[in-house]
PDB file of N, CA, C and O in Angstrom:
ATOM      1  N   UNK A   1     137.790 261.565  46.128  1.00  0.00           N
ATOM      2  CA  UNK A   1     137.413 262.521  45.098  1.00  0.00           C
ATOM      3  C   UNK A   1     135.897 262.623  44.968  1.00  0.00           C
ATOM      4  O   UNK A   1     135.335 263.489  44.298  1.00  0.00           O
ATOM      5  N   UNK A   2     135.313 261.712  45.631  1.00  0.00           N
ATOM      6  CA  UNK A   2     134.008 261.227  45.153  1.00  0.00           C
ATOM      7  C   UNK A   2     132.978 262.760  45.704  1.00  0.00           C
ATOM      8  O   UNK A   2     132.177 263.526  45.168  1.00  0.00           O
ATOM      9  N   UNK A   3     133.772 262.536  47.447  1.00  0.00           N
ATOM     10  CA  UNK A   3     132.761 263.129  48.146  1.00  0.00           C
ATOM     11  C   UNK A   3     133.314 264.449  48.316  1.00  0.00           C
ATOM     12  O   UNK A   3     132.858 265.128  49.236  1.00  0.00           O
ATOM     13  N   UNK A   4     134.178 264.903  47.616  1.00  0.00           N
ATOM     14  CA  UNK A   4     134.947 266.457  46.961  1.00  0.00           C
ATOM     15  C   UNK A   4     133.309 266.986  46.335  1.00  0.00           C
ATOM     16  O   UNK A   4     132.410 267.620  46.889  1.00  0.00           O
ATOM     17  N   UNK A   5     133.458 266.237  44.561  1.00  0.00           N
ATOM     18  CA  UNK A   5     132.144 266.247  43.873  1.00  0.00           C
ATOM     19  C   UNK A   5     130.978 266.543  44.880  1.00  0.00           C
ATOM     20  O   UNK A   5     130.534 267.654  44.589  1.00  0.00           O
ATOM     21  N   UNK A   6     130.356 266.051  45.855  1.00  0.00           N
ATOM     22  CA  UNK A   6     129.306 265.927  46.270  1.00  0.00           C
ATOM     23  C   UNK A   6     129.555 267.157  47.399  1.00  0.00           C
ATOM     24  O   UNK A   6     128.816 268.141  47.416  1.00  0.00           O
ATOM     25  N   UNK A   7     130.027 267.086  47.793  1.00  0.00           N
ATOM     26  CA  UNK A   7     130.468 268.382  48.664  1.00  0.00           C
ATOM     27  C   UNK A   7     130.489 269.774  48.003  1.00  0.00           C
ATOM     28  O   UNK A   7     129.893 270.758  48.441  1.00  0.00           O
ATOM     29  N   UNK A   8     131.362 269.724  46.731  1.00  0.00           N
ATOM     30  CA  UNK A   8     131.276 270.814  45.640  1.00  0.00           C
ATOM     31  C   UNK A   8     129.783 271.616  44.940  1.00  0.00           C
ATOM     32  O   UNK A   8     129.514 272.792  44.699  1.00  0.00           O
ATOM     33  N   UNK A   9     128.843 270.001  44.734  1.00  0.00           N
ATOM     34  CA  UNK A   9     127.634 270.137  43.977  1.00  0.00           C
ATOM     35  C   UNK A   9     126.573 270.592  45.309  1.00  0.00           C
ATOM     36  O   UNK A   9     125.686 271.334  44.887  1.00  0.00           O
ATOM     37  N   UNK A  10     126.455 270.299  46.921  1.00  0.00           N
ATOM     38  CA  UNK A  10     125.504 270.770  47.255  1.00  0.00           C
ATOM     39  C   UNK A  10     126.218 272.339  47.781  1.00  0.00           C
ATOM     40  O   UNK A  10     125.347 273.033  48.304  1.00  0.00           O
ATOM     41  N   UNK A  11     127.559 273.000  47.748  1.00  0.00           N
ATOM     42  CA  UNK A  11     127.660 274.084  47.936  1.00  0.00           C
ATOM     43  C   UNK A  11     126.871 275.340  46.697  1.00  0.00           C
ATOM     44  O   UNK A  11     126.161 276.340  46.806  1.00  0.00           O
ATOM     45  N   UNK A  12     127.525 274.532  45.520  1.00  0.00           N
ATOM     46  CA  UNK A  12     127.067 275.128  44.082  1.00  0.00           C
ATOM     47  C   UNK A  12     125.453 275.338  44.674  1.00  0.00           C
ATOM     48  O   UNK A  12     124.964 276.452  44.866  1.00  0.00           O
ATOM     49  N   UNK A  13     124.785 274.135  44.904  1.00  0.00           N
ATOM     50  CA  UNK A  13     123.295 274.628  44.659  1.00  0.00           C
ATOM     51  C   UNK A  13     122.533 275.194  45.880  1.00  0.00           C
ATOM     52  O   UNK A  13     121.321 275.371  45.760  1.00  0.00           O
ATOM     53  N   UNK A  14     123.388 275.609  47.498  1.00  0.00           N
ATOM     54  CA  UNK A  14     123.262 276.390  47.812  1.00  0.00           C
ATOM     55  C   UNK A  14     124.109 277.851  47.917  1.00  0.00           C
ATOM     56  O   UNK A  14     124.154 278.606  48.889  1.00  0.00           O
ATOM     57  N   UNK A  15     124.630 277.973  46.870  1.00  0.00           N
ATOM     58  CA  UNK A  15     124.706 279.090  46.253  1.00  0.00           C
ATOM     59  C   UNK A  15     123.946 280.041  45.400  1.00  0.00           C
ATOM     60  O   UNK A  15     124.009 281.271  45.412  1.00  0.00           O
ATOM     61  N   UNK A  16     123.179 279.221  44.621  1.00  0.00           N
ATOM     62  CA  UNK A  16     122.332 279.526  43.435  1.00  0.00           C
ATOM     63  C   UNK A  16     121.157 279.661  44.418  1.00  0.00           C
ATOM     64  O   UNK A  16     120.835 280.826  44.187  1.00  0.00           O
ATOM     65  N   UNK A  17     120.151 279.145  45.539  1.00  0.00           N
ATOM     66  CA  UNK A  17     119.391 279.207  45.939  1.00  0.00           C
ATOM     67  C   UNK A  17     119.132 280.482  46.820  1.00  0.00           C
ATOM     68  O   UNK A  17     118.110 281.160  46.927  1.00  0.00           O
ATOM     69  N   UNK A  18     120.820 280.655  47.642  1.00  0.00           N
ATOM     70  CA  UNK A  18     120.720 282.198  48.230  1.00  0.00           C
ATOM     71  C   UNK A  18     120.460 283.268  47.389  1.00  0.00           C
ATOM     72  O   UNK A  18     119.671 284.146  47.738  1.00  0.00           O
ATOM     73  N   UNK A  19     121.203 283.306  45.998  1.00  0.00           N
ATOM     74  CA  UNK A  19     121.051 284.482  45.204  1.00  0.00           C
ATOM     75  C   UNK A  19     119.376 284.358  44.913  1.00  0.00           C
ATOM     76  O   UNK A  19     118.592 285.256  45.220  1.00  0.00           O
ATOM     77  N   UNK A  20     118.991 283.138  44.293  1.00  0.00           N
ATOM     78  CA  UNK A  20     117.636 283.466  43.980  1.00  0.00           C
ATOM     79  C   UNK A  20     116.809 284.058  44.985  1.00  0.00           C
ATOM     80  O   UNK A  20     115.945 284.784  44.495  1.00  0.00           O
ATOM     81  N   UNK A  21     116.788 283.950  46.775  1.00  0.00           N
ATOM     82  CA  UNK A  21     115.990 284.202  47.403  1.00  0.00           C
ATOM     83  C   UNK A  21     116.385 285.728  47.977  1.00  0.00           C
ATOM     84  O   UNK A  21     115.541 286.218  48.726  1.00  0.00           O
ATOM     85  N   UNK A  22     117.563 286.517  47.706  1.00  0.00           N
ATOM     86  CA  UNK A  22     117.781 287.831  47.804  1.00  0.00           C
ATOM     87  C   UNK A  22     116.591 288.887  46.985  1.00  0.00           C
ATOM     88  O   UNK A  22     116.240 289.138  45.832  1.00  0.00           O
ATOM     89  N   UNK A  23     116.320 289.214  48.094  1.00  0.00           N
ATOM     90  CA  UNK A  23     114.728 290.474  48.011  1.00  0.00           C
ATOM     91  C   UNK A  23     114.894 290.891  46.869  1.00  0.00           C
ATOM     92  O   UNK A  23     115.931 291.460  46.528  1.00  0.00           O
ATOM     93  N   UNK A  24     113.738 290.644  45.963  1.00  0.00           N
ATOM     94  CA  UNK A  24     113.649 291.186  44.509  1.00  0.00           C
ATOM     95  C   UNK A  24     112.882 292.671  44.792  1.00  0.00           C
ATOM     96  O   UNK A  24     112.822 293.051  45.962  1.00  0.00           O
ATOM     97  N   UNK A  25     112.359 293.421  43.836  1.00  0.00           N
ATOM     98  CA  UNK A  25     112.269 294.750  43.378  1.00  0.00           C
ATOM     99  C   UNK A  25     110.663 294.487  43.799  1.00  0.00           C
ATOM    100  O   UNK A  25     110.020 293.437  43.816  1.00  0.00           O
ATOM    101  N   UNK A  26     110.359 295.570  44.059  1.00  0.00           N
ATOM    102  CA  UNK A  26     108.457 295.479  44.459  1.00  0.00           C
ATOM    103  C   UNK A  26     107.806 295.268  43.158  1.00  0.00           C
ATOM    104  O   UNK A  26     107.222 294.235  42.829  1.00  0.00           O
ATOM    105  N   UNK A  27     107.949 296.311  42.451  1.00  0.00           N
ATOM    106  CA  UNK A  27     106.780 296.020  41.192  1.00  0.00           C
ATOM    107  C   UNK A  27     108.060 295.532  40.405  1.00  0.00           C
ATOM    108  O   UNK A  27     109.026 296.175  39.994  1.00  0.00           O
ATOM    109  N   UNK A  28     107.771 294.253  40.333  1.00  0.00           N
ATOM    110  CA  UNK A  28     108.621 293.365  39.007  1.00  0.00           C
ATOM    111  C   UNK A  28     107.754 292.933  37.392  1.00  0.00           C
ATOM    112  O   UNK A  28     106.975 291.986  37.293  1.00  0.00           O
ATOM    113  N   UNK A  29     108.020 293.610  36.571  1.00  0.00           N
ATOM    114  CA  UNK A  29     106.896 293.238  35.346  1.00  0.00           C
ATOM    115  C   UNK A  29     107.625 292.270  34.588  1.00  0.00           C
ATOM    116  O   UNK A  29     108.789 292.479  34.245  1.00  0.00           O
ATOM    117  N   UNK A  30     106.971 291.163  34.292  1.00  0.00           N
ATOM    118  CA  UNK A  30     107.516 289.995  33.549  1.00  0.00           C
ATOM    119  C   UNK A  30     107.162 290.331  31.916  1.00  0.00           C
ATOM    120  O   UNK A  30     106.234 290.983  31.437  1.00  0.00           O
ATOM    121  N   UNK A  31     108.169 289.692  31.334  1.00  0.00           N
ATOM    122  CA  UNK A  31     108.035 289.947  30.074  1.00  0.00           C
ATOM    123  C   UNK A  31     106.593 288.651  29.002  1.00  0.00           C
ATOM    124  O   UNK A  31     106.743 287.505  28.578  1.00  0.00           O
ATOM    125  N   UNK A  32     105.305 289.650  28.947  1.00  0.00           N
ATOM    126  CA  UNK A  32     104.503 288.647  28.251  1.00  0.00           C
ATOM    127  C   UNK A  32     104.437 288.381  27.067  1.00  0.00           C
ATOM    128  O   UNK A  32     104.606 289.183  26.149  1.00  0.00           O
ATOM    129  N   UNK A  33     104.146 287.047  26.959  1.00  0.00           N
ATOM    130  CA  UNK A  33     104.495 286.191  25.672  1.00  0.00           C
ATOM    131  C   UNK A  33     102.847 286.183  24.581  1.00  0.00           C
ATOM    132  O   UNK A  33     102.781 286.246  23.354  1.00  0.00           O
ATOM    133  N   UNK A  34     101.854 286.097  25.454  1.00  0.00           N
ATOM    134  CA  UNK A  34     100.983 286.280  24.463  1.00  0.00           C
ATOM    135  C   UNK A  34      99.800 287.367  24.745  1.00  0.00           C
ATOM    136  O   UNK A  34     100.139 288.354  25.397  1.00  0.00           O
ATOM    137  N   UNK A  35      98.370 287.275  24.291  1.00  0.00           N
ATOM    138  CA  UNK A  35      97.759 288.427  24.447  1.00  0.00           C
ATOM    139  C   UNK A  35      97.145 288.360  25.958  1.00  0.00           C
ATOM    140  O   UNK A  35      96.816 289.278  26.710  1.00  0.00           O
ATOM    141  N   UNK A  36      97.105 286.785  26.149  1.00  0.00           N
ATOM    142  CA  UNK A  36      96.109 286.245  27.522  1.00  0.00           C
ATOM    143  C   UNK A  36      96.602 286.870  28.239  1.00  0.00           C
ATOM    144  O   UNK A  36      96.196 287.907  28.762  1.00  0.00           O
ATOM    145  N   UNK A  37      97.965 286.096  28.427  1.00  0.00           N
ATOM    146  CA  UNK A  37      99.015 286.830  29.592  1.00  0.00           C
ATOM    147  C   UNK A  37      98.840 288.224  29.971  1.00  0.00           C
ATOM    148  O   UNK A  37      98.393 288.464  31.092  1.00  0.00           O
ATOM    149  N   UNK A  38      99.227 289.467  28.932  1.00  0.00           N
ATOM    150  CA  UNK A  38      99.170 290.684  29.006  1.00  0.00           C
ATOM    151  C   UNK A  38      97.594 291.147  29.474  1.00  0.00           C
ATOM    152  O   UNK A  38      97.487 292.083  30.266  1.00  0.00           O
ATOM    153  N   UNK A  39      96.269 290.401  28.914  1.00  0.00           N
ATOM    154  CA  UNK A  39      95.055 290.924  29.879  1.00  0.00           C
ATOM    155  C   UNK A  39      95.312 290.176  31.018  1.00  0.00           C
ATOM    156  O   UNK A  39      95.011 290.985  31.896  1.00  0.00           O
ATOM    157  N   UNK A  40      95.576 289.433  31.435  1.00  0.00           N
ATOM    158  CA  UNK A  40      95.610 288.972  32.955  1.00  0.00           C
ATOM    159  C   UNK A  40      96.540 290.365  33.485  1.00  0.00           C
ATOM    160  O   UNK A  40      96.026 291.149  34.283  1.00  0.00           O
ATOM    161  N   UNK A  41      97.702 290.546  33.053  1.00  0.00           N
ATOM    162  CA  UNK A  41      98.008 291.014  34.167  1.00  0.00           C
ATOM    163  C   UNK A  41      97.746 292.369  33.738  1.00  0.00           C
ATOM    164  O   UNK A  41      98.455 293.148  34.375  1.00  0.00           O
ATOM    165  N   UNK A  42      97.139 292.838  33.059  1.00  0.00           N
ATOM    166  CA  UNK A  42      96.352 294.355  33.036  1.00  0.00           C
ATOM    167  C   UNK A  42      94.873 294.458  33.873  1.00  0.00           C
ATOM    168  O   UNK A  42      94.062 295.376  33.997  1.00  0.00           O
ATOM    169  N   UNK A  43      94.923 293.050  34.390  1.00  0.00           N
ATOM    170  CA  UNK A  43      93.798 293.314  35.116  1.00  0.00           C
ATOM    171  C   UNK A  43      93.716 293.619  36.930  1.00  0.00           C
ATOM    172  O   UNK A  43      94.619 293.118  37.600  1.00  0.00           O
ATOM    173  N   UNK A  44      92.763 294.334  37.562  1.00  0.00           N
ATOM    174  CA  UNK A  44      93.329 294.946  39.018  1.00  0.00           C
ATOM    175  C   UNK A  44      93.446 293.602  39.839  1.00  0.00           C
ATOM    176  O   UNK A  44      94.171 293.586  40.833  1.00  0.00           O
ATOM    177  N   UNK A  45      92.664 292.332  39.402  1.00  0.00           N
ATOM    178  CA  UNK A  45      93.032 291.629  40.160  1.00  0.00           C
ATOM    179  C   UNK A  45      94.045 290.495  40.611  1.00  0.00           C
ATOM    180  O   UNK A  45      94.094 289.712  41.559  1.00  0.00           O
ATOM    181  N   UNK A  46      94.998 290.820  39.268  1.00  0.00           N
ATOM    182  CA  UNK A  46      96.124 290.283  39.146  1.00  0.00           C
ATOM    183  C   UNK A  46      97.655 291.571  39.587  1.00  0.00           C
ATOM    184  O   UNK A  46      98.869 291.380  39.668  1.00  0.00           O
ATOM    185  N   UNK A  47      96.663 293.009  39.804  1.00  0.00           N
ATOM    186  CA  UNK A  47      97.961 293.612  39.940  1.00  0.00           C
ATOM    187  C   UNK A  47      98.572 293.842  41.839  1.00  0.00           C
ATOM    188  O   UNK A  47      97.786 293.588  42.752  1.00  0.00           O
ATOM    189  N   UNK A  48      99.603 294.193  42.044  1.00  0.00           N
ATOM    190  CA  UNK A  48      99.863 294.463  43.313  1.00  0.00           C
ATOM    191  C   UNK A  48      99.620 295.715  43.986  1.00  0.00           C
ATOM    192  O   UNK A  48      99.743 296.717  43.282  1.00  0.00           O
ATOM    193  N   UNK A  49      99.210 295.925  45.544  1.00  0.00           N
ATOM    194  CA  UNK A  49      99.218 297.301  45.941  1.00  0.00           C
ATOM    195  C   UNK A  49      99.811 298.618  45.727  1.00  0.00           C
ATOM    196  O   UNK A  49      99.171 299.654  45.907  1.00  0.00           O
ATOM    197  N   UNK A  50     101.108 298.585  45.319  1.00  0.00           N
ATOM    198  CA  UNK A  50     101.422 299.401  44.684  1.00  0.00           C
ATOM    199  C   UNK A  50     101.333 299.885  43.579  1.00  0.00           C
ATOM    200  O   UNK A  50     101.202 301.109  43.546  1.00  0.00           O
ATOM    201  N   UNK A  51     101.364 299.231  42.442  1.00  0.00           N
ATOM    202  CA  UNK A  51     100.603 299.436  41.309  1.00  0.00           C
ATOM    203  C   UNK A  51      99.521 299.666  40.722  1.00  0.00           C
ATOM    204  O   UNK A  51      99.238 299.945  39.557  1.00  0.00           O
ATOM    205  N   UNK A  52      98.539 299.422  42.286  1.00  0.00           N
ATOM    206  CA  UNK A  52      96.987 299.811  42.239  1.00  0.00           C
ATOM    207  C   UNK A  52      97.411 301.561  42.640  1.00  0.00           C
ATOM    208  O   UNK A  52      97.047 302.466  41.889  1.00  0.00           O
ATOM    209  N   UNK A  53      98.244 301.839  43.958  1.00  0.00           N
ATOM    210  CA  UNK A  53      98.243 302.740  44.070  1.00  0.00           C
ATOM    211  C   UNK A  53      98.346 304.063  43.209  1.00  0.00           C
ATOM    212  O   UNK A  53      97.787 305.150  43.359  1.00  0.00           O
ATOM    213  N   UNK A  54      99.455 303.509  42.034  1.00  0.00           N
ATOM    214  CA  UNK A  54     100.375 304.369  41.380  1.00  0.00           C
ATOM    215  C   UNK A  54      99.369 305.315  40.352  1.00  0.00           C
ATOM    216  O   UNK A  54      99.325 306.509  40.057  1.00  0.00           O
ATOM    217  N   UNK A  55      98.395 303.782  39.886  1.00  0.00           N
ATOM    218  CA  UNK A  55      97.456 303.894  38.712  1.00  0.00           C
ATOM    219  C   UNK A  55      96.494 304.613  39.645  1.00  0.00           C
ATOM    220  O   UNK A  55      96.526 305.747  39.167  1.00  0.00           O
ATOM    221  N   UNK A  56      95.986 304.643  40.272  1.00  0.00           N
ATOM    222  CA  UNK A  56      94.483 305.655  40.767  1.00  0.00           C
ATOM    223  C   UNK A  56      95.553 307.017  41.295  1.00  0.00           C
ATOM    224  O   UNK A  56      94.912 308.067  41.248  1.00  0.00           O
ATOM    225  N   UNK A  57      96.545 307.161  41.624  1.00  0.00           N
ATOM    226  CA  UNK A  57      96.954 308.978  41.688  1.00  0.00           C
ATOM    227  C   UNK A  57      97.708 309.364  40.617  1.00  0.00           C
ATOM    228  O   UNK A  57      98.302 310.428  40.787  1.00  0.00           O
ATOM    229  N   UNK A  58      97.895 308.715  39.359  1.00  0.00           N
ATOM    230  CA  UNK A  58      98.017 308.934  38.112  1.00  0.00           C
ATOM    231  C   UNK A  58      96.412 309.982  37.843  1.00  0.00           C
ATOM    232  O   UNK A  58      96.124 311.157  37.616  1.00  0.00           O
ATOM    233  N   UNK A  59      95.641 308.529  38.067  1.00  0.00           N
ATOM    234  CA  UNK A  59      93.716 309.247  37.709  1.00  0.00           C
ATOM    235  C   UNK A  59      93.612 310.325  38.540  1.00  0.00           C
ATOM    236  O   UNK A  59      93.165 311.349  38.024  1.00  0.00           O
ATOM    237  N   UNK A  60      93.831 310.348  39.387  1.00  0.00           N
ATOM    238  CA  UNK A  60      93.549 311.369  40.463  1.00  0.00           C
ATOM    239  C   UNK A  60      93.717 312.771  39.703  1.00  0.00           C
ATOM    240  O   UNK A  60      92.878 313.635  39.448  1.00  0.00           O
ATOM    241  N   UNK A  61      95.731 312.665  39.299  1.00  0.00           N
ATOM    242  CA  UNK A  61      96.262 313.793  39.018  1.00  0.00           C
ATOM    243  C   UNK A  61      95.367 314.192  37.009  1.00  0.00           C
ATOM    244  O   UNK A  61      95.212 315.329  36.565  1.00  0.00           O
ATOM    245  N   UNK A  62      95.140 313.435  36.576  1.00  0.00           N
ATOM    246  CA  UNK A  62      93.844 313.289  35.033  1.00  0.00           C
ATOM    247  C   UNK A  62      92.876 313.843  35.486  1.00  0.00           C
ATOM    248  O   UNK A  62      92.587 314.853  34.844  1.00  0.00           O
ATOM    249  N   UNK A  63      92.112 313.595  36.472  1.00  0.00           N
ATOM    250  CA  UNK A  63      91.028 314.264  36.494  1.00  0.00           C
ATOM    251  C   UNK A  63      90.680 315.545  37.063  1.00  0.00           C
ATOM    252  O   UNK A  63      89.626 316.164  36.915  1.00  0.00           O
ATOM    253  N   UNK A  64      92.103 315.985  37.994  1.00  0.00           N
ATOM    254  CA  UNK A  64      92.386 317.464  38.291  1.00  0.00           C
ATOM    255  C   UNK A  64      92.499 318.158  37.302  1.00  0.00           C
ATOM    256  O   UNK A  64      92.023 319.280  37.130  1.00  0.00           O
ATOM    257  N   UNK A  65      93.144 317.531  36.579  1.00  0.00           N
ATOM    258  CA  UNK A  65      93.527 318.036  34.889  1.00  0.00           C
ATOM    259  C   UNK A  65      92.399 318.593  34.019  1.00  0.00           C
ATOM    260  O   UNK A  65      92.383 319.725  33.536  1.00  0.00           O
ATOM    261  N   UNK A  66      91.441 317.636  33.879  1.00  0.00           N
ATOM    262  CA  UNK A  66      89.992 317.890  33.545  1.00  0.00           C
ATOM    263  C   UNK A  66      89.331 318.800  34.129  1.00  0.00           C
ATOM    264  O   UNK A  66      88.802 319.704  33.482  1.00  0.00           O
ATOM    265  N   UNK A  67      89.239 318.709  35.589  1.00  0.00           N
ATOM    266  CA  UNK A  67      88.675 319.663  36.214  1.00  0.00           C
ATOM    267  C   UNK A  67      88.725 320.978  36.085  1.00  0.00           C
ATOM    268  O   UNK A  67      87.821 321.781  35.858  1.00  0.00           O
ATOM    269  N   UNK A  68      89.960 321.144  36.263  1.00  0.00           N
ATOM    270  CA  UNK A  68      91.075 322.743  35.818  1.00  0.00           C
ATOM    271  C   UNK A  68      90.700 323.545  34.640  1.00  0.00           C
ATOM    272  O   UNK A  68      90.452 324.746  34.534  1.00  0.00           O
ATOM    273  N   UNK A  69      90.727 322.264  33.495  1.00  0.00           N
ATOM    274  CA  UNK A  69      90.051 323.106  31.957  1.00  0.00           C
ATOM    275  C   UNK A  69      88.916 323.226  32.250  1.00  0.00           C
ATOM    276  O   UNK A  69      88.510 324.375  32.072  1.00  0.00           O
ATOM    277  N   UNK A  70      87.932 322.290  32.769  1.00  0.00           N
ATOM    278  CA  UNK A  70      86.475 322.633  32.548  1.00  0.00           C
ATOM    279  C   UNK A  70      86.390 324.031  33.036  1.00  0.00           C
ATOM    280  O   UNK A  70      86.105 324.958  32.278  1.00  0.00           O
ATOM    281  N   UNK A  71      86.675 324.211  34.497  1.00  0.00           N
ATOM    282  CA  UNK A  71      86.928 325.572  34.993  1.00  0.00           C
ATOM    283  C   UNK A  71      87.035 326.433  34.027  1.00  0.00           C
ATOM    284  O   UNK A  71      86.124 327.000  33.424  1.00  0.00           O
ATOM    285  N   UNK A  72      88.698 326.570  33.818  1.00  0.00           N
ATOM    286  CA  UNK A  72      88.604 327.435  32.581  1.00  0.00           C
ATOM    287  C   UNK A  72      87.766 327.600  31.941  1.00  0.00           C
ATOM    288  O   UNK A  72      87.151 328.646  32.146  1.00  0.00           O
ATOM    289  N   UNK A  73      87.318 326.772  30.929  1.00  0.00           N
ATOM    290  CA  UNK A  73      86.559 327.036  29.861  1.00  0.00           C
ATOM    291  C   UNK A  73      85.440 327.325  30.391  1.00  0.00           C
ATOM    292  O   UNK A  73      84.830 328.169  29.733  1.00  0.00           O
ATOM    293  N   UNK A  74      84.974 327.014  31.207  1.00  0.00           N
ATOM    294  CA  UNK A  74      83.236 328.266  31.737  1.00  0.00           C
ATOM    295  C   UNK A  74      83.779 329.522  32.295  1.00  0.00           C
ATOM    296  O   UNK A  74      83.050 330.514  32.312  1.00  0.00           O
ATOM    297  N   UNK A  75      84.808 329.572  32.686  1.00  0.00           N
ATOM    298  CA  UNK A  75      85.014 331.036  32.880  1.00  0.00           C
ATOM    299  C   UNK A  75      85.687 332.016  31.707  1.00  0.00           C
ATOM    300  O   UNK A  75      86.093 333.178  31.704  1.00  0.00           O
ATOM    301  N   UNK A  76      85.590 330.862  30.628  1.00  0.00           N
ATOM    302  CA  UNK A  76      86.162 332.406  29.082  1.00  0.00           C
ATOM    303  C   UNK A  76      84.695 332.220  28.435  1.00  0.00           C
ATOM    304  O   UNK A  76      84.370 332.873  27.443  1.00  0.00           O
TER     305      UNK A  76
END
């Protein structure tokens, strides 16, 4: 019975180890607990390539935006 148990317990914990190492999501945001946390990871050098990406053609598409009215508005 002994080595049932022991046989049982290292299947269990490679079970739990495959699920944990199944490919997580690219941009994963953790839930922050205090203010530190949240400026760290608002900062570019804590964020990932994609999320650098997302945020500068966000700006990109803002400052077309800007551009567009200024236009406008010198031409009324």
């Amino acid at each position: 019975m002994k080595s049932f148990s022991i046989i049982a317990q290292a299947r269990h914990i490679n079970y739990i180890n495959e699920k944990l190492n199944l490919k997580k999501p690219s941009i994963n945001k953790p839930i922050l607990i205090t203010a530190d946390e949240e400026q760290v990871q608002l900062t570019e050098s804590s964020m990932k390539k994609e999320e650098l990406i997302l945020k500068k053609d966000k700006l990109l598409v803002i400052l077309q935006q800007v551009q567009e009215l200024t236009n406008n508005n010198e031409a009324d």
